[in-house]
Structure formats: structure tokens, C-alpha cells
N, C-alpha and C positions, 0 to 999 in steps of 0.2 A: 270255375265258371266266372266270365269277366261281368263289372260293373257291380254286383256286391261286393260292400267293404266289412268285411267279418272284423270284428273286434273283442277284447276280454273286456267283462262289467256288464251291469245290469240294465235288462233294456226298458225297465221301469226307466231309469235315470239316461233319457238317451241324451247324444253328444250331440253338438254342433248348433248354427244357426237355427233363426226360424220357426217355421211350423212343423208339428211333428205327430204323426202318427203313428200310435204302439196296437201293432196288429198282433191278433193271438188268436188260438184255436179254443173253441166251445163247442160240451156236447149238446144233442141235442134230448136230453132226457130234464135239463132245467137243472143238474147237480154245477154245485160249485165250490171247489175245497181242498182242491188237492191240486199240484204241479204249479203254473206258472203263473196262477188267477191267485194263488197265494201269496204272491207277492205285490201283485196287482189291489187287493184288497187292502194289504198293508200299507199301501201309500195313499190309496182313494178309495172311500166309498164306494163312490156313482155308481162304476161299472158294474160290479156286484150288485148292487138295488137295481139296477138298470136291466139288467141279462135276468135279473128272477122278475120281474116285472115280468119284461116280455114275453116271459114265456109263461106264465099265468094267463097273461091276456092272448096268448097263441092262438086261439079259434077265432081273434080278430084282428091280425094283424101276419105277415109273414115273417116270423119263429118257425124255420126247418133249415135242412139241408142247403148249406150255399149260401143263407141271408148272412148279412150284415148289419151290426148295432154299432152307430160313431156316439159315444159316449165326451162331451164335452167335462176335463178333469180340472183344464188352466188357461190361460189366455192363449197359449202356444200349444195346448196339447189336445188330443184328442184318442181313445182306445178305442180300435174298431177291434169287437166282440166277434168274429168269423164262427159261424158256425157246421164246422168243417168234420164233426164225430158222431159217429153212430154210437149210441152209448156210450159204457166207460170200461168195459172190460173185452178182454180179448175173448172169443170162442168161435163156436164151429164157423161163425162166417167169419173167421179172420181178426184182424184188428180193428179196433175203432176209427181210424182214420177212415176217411173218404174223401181218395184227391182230386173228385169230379166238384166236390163240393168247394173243397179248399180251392180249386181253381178258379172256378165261379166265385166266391167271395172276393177273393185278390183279385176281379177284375173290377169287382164294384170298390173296395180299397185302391185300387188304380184310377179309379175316376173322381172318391173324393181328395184322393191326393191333389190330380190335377187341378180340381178343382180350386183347391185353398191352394194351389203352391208348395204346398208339405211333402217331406222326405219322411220315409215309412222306414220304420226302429220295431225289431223283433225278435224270442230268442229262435232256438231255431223249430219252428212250430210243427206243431203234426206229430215227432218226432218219441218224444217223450210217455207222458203216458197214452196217448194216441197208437204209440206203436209204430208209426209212420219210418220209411227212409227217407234220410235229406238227399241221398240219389237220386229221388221222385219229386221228391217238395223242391228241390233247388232250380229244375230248370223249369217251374210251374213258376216262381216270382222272378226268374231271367225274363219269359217270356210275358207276362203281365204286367211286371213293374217295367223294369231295367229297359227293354226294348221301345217301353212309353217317355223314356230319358227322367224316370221317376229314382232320385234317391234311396236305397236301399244299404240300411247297415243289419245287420245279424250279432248279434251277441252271447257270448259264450259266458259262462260264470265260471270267474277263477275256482277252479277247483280244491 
């Protein structure tokens, strides 16, 4: 699919000018520990304090399906927290992903990109322990970022 640029390395550490937005997927049960928030935690705080925050305070704020938390990390950087998973484990209703959700959030990540200018840095989200396919998820940030003329790199970890 044109206009994401996939690259190998961490999308903790994304590349290039700018302002930058690291988008990732969050369930919505308030768990945080596992997959790709572990790395995320390893490099910053916030975002973790920030995502168990909100969802403590969820009966007064929107913490669900499809919201969005922009975590300011650095002068340049920003983690938008998607909250794109129904739980965290697979069962009779399928996988945790939810790509009505995931879509919905990367449109509000499409608007603060615009926003600030910022080009959105991700690995490939949903995918992992979400369960998700990037058959599904890929043309979900063609059609929300890419089509908005919003930067888009994807990150694979050498394996």
C-alpha cells in the first residue's frame, strides 16, 4: 500500500525531522505490561501514569473504545495512547482488536497530527497481542493518515 514508509528499528526511537507522534494500541480493561507499551514505558514514564490515570478516572472523562490520550514525552514528541482493544485475551467473541475502534482513534491521531504538523511513527499496531491483521489495520491508516498527506512510517523490530 502506497505513502507508508515501513522501516526496521524501534518506533520508540522514531526517525526523521520534526514533530512526532508514536501511536499504539490500548486495551480497554486499564491493563498495561505486556507487548509494545513495554517498551514504551522503558523509555518514558508519562504514558503509563497517564493511560492508568484515565482510566481510573473513566466515569469522568472518555476512557473507552476509539478515545484517544496525546501524552506529551519531549519537546518533539507526543504518544497518542489509542484505545483500540476489547480486553486482552482472545475468546469466544474473537480477538481483542476492534477495528471500528482503531479507526476512530486514527482519525482523532489524524487531526492532532494536523494539527502540530507531526508525522505519526508506529509498530505495526492491533497486530500483536491484539490479534489483529495488518490486511485490515493497513488500509485503516492509508485511508486516515496517508490520504490526509500525514507522514506515516511503520516499524518492524529486527528480529
Amino acid at each position: 500500500m502506497s505513502g507508508i514508509t515501513y522501516v526496521r528499528g524501534d518506533a520508540t526511537m522514531p526517525q526523521g525531522k520534526g514533530l512526532k507522534l508514536i501511536a499504539h494500541v490500548c486495551n480497554d480493561l486499564g491493563g498495561w505490561g505486556k507487548g509494545f507499551v513495554v517498551a514504551v514505558s522503558r523509555r518514558w514514564p508519562e504514558p503509563e501514569r497517564e493511560y492508568r490515570r484515565w482510566h481510573r478516572d473513566r466515569a469522568r472523562n472518555d476512557f473507552g473504545l476509539g478515545a484517544v490520550q496525546f501524552v506529551p514525552v519531549g519537546p518533539y514528541v507526543e504518544v497518542a495512547n489509542m484505545i483500540g482493544q476489547r480486553g486482552t485475551r482472545t475468546g469466544s467473541k474473537g480477538v481483542p482488536v476492534r477495528y471500528e475502534a482503531v479507526d476512530t482513534a486514527l482519525g482523532a491521531v489524524a487531526a492532532r497530527a494536523a494539527e502540530l504538523g507531526a508525522s505519526v511513527h508506529m509498530p505495526r499496531i492491533g497486530c500483536g497481542l491484539a490479534g489483529g491483521k495488518w490486511s485490515r489495520i493497513e488500509p485503516l491508516i492509508a485511508a486516515r493518515l496517508v490520504a490526509e498527506g500525514i507522514p506515516v512510517t511503520v516499524y518492524d523490530l529486527d528480529a
